[in-house]
ROGU-67949 format. One record per atom (N, C-alpha, C, O, CB): x negated, y, z; residue in one letter. Coordinates in steps of 0.05 Angstrom, whole numbers, plus 5000, padded with zeros to 4 digits. Glycine has a CB too. Layout:
N
XYZA...
This chain:
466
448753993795X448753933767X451253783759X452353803737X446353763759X452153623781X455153483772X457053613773X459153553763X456053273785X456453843789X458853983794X459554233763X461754333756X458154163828X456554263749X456454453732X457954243707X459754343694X453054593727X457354013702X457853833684X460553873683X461454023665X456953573690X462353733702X464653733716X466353983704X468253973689X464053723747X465054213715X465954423707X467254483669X469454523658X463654573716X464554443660X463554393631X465854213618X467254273599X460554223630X465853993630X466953763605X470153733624X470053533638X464453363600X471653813625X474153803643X475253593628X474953583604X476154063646X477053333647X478653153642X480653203634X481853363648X478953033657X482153113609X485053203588X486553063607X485552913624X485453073551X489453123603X491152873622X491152743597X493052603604X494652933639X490852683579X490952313568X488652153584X488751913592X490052263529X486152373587X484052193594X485252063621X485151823623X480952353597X486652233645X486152153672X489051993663X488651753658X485752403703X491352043660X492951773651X492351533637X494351383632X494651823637X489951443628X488551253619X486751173639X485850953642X487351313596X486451363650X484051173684X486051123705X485550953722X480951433707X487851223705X489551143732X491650793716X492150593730X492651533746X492250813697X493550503681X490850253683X490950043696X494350573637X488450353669X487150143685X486350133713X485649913722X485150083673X486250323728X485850223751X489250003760X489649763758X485050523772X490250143765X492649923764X492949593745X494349413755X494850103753X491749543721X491849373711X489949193734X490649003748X491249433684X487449323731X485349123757X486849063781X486648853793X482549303772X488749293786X489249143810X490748863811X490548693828X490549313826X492848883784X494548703787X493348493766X494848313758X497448803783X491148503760X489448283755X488548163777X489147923779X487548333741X486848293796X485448193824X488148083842X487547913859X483648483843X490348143839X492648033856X493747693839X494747483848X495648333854X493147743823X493847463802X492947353811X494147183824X493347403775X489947373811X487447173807X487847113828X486946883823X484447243800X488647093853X489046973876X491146823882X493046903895X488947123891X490746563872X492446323862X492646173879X494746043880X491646183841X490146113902X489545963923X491046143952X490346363959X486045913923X493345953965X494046103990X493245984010X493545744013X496546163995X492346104024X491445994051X493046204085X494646384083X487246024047X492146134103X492146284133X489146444130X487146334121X492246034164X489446674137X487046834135X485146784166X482746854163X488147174129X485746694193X485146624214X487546524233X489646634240X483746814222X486346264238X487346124268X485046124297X482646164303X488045774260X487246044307X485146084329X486445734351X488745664353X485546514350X484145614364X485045324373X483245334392X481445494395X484745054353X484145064413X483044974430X482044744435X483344554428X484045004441X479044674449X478644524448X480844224461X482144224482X476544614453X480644014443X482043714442X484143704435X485543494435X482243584464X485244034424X487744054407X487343994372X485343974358X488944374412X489343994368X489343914338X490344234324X491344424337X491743604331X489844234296X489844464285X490744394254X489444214245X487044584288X492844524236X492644474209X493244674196X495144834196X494044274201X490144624178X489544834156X491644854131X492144624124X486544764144X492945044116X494845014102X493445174078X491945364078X497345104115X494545024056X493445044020X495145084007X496945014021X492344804005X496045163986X497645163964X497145333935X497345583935X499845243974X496545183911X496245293897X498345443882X499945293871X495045183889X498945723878X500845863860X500745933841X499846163840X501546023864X501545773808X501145843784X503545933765X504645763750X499845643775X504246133765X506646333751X507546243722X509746233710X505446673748X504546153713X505646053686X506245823676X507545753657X504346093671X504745683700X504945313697X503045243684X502545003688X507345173682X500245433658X499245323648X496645253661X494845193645X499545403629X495945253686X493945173697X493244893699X495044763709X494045273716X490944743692X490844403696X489344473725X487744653731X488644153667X490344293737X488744183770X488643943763X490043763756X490544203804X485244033767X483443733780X484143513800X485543313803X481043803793X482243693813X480643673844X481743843854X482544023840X477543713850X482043833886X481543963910X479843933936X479843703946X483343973917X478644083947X476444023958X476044223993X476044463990X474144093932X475844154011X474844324024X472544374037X471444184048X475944344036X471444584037X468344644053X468344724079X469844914084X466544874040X466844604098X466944754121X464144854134X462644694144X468344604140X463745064135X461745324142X460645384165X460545624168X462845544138X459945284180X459745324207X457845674207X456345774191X457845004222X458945754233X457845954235X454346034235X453746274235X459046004253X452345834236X449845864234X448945574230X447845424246X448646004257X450145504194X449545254189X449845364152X450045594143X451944984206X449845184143X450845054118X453144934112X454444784127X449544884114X454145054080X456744924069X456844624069X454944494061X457045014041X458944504076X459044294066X462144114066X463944184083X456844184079X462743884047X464343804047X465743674059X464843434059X464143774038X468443704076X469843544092X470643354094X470043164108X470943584095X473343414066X475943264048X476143354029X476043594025X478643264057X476543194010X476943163974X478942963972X479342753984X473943043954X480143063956X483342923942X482542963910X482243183901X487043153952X482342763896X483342683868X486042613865X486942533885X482042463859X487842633843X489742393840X489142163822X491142053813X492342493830X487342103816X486241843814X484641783825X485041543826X485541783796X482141843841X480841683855X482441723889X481941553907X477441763850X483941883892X483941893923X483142103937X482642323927X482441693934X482942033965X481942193984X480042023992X480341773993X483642314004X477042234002X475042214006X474442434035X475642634043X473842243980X472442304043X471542474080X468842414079X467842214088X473042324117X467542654061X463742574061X463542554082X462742344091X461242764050X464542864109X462942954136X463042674154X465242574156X464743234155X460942564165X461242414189X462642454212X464142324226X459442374197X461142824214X462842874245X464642964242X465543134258X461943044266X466142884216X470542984217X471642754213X473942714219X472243204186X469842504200X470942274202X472242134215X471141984231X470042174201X475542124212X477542054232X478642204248X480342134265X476741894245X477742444245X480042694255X480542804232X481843004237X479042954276X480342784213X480843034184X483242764169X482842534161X476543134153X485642924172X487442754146X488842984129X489743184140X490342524159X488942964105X490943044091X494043074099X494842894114X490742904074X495643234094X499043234112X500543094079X502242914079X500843724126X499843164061X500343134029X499043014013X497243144004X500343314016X499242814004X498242663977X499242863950X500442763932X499842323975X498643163950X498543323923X497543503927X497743663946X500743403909X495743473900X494443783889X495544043892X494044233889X494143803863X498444073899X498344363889X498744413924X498244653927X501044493861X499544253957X500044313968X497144113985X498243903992X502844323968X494844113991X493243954006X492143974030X489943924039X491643913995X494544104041X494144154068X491743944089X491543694085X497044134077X490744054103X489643864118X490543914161X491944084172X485943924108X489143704169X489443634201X487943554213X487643314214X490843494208X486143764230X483443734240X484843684273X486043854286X480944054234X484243324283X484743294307X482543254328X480243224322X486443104307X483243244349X481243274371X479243504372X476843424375X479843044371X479543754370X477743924367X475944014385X476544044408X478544084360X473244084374X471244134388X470744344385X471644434364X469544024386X469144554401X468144844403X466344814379X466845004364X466644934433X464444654369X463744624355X464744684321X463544814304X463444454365X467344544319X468544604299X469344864283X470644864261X469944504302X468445144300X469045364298X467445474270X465245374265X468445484325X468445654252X467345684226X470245724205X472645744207X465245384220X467945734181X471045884158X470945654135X469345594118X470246284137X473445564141X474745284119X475045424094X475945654096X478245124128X474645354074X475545484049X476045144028X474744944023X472545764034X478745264020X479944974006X479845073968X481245223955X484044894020X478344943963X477745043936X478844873913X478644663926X474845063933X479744783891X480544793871X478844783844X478044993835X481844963874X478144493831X477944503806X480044473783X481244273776X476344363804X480344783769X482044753752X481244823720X479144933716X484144883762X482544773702X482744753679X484444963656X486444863647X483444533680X483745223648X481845293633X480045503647X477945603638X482845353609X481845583677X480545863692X478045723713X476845903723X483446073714X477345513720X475145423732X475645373756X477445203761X473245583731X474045533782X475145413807X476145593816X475545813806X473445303826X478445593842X479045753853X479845683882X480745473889X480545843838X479345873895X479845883924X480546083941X480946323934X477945813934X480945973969X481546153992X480746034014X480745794015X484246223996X479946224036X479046164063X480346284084X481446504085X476446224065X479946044106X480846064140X479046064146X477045984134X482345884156X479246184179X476946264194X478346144213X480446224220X475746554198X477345954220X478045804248X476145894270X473745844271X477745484246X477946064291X476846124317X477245924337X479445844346X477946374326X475345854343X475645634374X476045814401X474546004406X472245414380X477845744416X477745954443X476945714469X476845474463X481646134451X476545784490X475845604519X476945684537X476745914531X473345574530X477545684550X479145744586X476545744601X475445524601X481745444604X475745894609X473345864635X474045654656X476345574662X473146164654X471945584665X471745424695X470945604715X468645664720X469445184697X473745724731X473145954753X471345804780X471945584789X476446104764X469945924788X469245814819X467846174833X466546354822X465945464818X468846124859X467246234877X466346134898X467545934907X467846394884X464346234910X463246154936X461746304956X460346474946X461845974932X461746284985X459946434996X456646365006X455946135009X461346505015X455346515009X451646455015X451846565041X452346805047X448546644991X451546355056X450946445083X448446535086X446446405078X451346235102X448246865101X445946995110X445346985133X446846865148X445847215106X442847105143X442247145165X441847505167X440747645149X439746945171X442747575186X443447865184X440148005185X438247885195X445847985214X439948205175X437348355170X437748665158X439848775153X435448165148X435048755154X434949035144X434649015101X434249215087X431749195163X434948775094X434148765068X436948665054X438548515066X431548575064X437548765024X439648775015X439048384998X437048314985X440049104997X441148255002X441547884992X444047854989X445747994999X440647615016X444447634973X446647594955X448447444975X446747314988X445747424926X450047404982X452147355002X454647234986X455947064997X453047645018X455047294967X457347144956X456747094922X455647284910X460347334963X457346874906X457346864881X459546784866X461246664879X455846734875X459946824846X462346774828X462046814801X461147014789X464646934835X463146524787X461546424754X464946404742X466946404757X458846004752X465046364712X466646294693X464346184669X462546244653X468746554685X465246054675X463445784654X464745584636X466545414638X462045564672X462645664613X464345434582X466045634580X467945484582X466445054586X467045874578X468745994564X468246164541X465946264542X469946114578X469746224521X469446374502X471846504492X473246364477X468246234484X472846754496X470346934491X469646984519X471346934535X470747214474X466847094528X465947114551X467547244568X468847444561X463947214551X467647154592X469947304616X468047604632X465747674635X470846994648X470047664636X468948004648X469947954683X472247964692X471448374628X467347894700X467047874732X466648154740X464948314732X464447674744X469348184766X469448424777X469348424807X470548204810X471548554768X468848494832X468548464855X470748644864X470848854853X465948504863X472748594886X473448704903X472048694934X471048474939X475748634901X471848864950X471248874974X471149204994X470549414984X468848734971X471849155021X471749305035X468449425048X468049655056X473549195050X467049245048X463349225056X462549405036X463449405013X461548875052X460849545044X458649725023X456749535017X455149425033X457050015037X457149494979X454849334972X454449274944X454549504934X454949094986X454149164930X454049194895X453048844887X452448634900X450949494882X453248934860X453748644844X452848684822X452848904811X456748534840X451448384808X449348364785X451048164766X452748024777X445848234796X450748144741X452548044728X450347904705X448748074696X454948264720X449847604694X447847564678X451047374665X453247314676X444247414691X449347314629X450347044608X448346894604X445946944608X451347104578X449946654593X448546424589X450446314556X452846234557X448746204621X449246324538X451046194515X449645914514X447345844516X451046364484X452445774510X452145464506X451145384478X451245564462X454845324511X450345194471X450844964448X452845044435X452245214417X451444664457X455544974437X458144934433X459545254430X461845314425X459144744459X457745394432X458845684424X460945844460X462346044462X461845584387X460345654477X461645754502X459545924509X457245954500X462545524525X461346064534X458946324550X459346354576X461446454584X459346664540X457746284591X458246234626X456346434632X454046444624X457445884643X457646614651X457746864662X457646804689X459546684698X460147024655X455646874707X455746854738X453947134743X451847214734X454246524753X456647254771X456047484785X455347484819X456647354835X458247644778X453447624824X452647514858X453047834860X452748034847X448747314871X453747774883X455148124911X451748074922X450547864928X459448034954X450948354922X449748354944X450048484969X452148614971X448048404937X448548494991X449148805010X447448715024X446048515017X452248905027X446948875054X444248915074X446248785096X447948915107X442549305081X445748475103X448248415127X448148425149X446348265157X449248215130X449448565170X449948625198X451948345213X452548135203X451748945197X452548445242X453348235252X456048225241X457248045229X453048225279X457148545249X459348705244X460748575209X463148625203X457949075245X459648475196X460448345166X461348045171X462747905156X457548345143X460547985190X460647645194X464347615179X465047845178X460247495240X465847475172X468447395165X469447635161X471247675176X470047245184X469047865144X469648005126X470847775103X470347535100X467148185120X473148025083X472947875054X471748075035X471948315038X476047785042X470147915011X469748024985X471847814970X472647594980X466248024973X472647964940X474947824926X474047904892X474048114880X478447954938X473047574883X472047584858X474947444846X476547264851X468747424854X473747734820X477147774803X474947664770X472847744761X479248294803X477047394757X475547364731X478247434713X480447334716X473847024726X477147654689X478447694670X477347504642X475047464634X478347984668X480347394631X479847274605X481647234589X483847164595X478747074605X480647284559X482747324536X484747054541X487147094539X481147334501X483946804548X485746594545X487246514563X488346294562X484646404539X487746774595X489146714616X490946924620X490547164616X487646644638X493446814631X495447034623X495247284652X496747484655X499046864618X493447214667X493447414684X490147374696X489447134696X496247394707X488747514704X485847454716X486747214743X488947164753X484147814730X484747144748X483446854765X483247064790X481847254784X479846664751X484147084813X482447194842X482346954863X483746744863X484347494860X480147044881X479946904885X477547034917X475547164914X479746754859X478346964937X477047124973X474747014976X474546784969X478847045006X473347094983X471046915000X470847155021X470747395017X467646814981X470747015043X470347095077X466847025079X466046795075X472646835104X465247215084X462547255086X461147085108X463046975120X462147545091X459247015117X457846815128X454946975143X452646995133X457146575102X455647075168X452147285170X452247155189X454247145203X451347665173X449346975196X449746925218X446347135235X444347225224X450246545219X447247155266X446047245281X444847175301X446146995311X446847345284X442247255318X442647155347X444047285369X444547525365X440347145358X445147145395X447547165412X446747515419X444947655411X447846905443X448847545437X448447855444X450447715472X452047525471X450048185416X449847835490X451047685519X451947915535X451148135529X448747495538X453947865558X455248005581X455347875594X454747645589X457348115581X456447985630X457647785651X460047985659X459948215665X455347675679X462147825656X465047865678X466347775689X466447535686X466647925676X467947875705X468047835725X468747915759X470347875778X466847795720X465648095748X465548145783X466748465795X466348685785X461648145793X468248415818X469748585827X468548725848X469948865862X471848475834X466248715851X465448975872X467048865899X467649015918X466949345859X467648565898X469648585937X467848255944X468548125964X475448535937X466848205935X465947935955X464547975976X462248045980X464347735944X467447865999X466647906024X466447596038X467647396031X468748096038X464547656061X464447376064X466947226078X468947266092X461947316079X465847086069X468446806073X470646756049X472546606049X470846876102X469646956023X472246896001X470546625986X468246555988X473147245973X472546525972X472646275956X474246285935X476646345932X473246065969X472046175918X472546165889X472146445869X473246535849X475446075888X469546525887X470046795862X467646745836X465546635838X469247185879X468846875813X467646745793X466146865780X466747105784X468946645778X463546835760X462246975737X462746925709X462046685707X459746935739X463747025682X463546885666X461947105645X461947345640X466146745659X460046785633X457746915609X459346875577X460146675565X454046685609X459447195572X460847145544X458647245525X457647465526X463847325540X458247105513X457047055491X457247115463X458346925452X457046885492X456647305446X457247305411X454747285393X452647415392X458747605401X455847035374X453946995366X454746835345X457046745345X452346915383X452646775318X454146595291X451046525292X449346695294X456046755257X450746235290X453146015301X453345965329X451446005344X452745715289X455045895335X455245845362X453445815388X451345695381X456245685360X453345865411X450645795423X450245525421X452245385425X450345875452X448845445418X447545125439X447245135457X449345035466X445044995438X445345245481X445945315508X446745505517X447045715504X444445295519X447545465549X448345745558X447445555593X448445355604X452445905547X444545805601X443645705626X444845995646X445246225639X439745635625X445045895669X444946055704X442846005709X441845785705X446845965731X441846205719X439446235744X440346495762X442346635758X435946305729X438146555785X438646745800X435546805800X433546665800X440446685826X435947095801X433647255807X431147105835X428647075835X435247585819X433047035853X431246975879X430146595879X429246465897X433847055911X430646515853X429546285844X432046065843X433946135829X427046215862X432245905852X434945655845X437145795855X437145975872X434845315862X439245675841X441645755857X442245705882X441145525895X443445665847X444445875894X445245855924X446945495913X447445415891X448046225940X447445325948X448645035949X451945145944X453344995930X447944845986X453345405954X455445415951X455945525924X458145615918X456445525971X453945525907X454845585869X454645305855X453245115861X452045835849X457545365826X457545195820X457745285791X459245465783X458945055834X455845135773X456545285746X457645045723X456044855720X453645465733X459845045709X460844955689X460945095656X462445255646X463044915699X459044985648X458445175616X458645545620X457445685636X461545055589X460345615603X459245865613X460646025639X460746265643X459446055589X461645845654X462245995676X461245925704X460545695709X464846005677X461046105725X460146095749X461746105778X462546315787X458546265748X461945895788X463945965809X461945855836X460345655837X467345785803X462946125863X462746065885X464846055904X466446225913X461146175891X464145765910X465645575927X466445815946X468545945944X463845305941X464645855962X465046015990X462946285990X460746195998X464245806017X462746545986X461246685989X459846766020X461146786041X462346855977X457246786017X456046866042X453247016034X453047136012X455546586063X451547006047X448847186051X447347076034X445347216031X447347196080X447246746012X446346645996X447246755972X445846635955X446446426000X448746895960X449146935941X449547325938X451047415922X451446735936X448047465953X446947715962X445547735936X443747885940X444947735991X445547675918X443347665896X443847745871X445947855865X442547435892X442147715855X442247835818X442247445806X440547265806X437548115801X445447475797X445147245770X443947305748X443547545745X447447155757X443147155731X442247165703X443246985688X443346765699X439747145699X444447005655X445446815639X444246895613X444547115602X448546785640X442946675606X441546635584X442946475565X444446295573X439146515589X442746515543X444846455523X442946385491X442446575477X447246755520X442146105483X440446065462X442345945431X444045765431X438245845475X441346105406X442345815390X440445945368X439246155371X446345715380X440345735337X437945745332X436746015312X434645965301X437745475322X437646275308X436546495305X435946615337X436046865338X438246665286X435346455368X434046645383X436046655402X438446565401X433246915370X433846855435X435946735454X436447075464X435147275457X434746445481X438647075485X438347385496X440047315531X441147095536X440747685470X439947445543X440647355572X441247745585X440247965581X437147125591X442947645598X444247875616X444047795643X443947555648X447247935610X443948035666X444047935689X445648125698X446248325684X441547875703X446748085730X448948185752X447948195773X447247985784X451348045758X447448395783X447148345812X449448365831X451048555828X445248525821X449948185851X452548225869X452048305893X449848245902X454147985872X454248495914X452948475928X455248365954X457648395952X451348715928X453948235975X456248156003X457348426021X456448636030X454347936031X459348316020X459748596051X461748386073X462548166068X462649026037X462048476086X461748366121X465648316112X466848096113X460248716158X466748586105X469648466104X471248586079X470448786067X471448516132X473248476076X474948496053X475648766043X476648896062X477348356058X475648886024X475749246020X478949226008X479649065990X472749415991X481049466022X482949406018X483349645986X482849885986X484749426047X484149475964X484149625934X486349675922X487049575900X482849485915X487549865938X488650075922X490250135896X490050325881X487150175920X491449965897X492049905864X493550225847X495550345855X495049565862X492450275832X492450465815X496150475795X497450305782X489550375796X496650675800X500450745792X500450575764X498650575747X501651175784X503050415764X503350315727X503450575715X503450805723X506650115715X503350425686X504150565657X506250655664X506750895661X504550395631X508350415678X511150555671X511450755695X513250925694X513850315668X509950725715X511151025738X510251225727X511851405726X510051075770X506951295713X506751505702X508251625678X508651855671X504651485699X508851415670X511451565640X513851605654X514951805646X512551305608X515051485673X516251595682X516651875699X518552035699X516351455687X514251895712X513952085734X513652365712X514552575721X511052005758X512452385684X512352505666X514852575655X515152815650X511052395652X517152385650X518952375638X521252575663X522752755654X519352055630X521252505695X522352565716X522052995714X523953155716X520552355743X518653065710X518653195715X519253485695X519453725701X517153105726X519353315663X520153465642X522553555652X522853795656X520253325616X525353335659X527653375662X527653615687X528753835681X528953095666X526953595706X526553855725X526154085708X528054225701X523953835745X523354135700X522854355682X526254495668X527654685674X520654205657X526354295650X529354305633X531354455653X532354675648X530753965626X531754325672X533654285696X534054755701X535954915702X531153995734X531154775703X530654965727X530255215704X529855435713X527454865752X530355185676X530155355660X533455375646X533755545628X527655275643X534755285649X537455235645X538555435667X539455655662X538254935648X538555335690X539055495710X538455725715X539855855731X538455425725X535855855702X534756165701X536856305681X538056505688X531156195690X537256205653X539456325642X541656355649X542556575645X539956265625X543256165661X546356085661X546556455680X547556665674X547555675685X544956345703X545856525721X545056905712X546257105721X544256405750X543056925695X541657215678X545057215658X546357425654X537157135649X545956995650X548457045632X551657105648X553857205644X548656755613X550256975666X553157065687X552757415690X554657575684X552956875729X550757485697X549457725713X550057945690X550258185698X545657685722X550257915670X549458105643X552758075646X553658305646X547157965608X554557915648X556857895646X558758025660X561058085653X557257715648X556958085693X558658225709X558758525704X560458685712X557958165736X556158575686X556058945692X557059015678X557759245679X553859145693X557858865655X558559015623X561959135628X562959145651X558358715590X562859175611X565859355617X567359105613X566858875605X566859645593X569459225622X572859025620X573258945591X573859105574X576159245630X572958665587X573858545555X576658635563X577658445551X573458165544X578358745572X581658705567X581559035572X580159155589X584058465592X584159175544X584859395548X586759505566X588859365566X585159455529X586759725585X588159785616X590759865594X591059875570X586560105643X592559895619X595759845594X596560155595X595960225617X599259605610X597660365582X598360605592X599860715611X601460575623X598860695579X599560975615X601461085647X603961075635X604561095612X600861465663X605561015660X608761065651X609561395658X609261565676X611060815671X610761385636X612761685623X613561835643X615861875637X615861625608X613061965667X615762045679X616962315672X615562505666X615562045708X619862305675X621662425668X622462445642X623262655631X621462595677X622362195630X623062155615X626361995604X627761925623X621062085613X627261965584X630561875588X630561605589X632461455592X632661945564X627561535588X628861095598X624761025604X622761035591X631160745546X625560965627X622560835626X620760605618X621460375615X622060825642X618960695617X615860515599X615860295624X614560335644X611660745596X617660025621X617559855655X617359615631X619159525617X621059855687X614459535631X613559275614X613059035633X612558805624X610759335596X613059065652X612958915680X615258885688X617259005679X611459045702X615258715709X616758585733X617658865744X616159055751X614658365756X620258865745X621159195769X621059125798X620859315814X625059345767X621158895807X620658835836X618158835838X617558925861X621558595846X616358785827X613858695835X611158965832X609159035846X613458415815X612659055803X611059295799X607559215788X605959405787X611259455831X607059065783X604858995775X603059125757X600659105756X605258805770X605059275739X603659425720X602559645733X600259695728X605259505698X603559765746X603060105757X601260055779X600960225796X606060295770X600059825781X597959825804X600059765824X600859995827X596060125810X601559605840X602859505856X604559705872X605159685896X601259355869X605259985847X607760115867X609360125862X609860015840X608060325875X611160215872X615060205872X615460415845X614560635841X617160405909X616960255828X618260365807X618960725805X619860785827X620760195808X618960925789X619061085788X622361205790X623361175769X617561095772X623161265800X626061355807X626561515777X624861665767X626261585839X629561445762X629861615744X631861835756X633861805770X630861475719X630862005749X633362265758X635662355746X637362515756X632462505758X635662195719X638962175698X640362015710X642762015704X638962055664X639361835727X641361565742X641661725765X644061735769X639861195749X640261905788X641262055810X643462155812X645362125827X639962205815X642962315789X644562645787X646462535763X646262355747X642062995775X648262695768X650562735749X650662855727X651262755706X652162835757X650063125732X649363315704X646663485720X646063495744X652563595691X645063635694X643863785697X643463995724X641264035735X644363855678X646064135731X646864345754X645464185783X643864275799X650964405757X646464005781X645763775806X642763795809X641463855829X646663415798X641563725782X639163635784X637063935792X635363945810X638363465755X637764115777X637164385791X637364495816X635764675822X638164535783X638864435833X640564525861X638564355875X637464465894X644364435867X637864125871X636763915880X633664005878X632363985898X637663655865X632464095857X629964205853X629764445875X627664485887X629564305821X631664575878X631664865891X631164795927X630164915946X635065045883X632364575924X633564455954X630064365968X628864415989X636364075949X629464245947X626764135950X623964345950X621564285953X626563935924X624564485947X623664775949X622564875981X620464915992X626464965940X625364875985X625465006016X625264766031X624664826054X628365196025X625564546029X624464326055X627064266056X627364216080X622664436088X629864226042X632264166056X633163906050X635063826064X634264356049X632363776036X634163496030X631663336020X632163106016X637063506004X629463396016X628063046006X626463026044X625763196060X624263055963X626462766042X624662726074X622162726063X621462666040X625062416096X620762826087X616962826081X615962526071X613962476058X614862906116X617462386080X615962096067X616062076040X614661896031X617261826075X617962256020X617762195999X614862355982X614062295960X620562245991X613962525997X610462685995X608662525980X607162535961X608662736026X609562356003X607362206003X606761895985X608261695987X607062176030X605061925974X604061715957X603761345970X602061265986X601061845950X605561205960X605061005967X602360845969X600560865952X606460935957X602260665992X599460565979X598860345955X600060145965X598160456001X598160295942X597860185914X595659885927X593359915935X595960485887X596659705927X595759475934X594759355903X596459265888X598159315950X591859355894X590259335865X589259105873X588059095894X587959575854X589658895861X587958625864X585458705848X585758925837X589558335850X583158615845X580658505832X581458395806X582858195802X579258295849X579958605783X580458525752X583658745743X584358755719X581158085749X584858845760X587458965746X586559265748X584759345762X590758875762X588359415730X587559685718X589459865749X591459825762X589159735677X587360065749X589460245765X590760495757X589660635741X588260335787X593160565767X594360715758X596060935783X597560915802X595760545738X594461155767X597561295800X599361325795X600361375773X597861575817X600661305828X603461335830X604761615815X603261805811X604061325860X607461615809X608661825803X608262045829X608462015854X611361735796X607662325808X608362605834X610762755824X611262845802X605462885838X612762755857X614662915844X614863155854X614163225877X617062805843X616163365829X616163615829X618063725836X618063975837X615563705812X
């Protein structure tokens, strides 16, 4: 139906430029009218001092001031009057309980500041400093004075006695603070935590949290670590507690070496004991009723003087304190003579003898290659290229070598040139012909020298002549 109306009667722009000027007029009416300046919230501590600040602002000057007056409100109380300033009668302090902490900073109306000293949690609430004036009536403004507190951190531990049921083992409070502190537990132990308040009188709030868990022996001097967070500390409060379980003893005997032969002296028993709190006693006995004359026992230990056929027996050590007692026994036994024992290789020969035998390994697998790499090395072909045959009968010879030595040609005698023999051509023919029929070269020249080849050099044959 509003929407059909709406529809129906549409707004002119004179109309909505006439609602948007007064809305603006109100506003800067409602901004006027607020003549009284004040702090909109402080915030204090208790036995500190605090000052509330006033001032009246009148633009036109034509305002008359009375009175000024302030009220203070407590948060679940009643208004009532603090300090009043006239400039003819004075200043006045109806409240009893501000009496002598409340002064004025100014003897004037338009600035009447006040100074609330020694403060109490109590004092927390909204000051409003008000104004009788003349022709606009009264006027005012209000502070909200917040009171803050610092907690009183503590922790502590509850000594248990270890069991199958879950108990509070450690506690930790922040007390008298406001605003209430937030308790958090650190710990390594599987276990949980309850958190209750308490509001004060005075507007404080004390907060205490207890750990619980199910405690074993195994917890005894553990830490839990209560952490307190609070608005008025510049970093949280921590703070350890080491746990408290106590138990009854749990007992052993050591000691004994398996060699008491007779005639040794001084061999010993000792009763070790764990336990919270400590034992109170710790008794010897022997199975076969009193002790042997050559035993001697000093708290928890047992020594015999001289071993023999009296001490063939089962000790027992009983161990009491006041959750309960528990006792272990040994039986020992004599033998006729001394057993020779063998002492077992150090740490350091076996890391060594470990260390000795890696390097072998190393040693002997090194050696399987070197020599597979030598072996692969010998069959493969010649890294160096063999040098070529020399020319013969040619007009100057291929002699890249030594001519005495011959080294290149496989270690034979230089090839004879036949342009250095002969004279001309005719010669060298007559000479071919001669050689023919057996007449002028000797049979030694047939024959092939022997070629003396070292190991690694190329071979090459000798020249044949024709």
């Amino acid at each position: 139906m509003a929407r059909d109306y709406a529809a129906r009667c549409p707004v002119s722009p004179a109309r909505s430029t006439w609602l948007a000027a007064a809305a603006i007029l109100l506003i800067v009416q409602g901004i006027g009218a607020q003549k009284v300046r004040v702090e909109e919230e402080l915030e204090a501590y208790p036995t500190e001092s605090v000052d509330l600040r006033c001032q009246f602002i009148d633009g036109g000057g034509r305002t008359k001031l009375t009175q000024v007056s302030w009220i203070w409100e407590p948060s679940d109380g009643q208004r009532d009057n603090i300090a009043v300033y006239h400039p003819t009668y004075g200043q006045s302090f109806p409240n009893l309980s501000f009496k002598d902490r409340v002064v004025f900073l100014h003897n004037s109306l338009e600035n009447p500041s006040i100074r609330i000293s020694n403060l109490k949690m109590s004092d927390a609430g909204r000051y409003t400093c008000e104004y009788a004036t003349y022709p606009s009536g009264n006027e005012q403004g209000t502070t909200t004075l917040i009171m803050l507190a610092k907690p009183k951190n503590s922790a502590k531990v509850v000594t248990v006695q270890a069991g199958t049921k879950s108990v509070v083992v450690a506690q930790c409070e922040a007390a008298e603070g406001k605003p209430a502190a937030n308790i958090k537990w650190l710990a390594s132990v599987g276990g949980n935590h309850s958190t209750s308040t308490t509001n004060g009188p005075d507007g404080t709030v004390t907060v205490r949290s207890e750990y619980r868990l199910v405690p074993t022996p195994g917890d005894n001097g553990k830490e839990v670590t209560c952490m307190v967070d609070q608005r008025t500390q510049v970093q949280p409060w921590v703070y350890p507690v080491k746990l408290s379980v106590e138990y009854p003893p749990s007992v052993s005997i050591e000691g004994y070496d398996n060699n008491w032969y007779v005639g040794r002296s001084d061999a010993m028993l000792f009763c070790l004991a764990n336990a919270n709190p400590a034992p109170t006693t710790i008794t010897w006995t022997a199975a076969s009723g009193s002790l042997p004359d050559t035993v001697q026992v000093d708290g928890n230990k047992l020594v015999v003087k001289k071993v023999d056929d009296a001490v063939n027996t089962t000790f027992i050590c009983e161990v009491k304190n006041k959750h309960g007692a528990s006792r272990h026994q040994i039986t020992t036994v004599v033998v006729e003579e001394r057993r020779q024992i063998t002492p077992g290789p150090s740490t350091g020969a076996v890391i060594g003898g470990i260390l000795g035998a890696l390097a072998l390994i190393g040693i002997i697998i090194g050696s399987v290659f070197f020599f597979r790499k030598r072996q692969e090395d010998g069959e493969g072909p010649p890294k160096h290229k063999p040098p070529p045959p020399v020319k013969a009968g040619g007009s100057k010879e291929m002699n890249l070598d030594d001519e005495t030595t011959g080294a290149l040609n496989g270690g034979a005698p230089p090839v004879p040139d036949a342009t250095v023999k002969y004279d001309n051509i005719n010669e060298l023919k007559d000479h071919a012909t001669d050689s023919l029929h057996g007449n002028d070269l000797d049979s030694s020249n047939h024959e092939a020298p022997v070629a003396n080849i070292s190991r690694g050099e190329s071979f090459v044959s000798p020249a044949m002549y024709v």
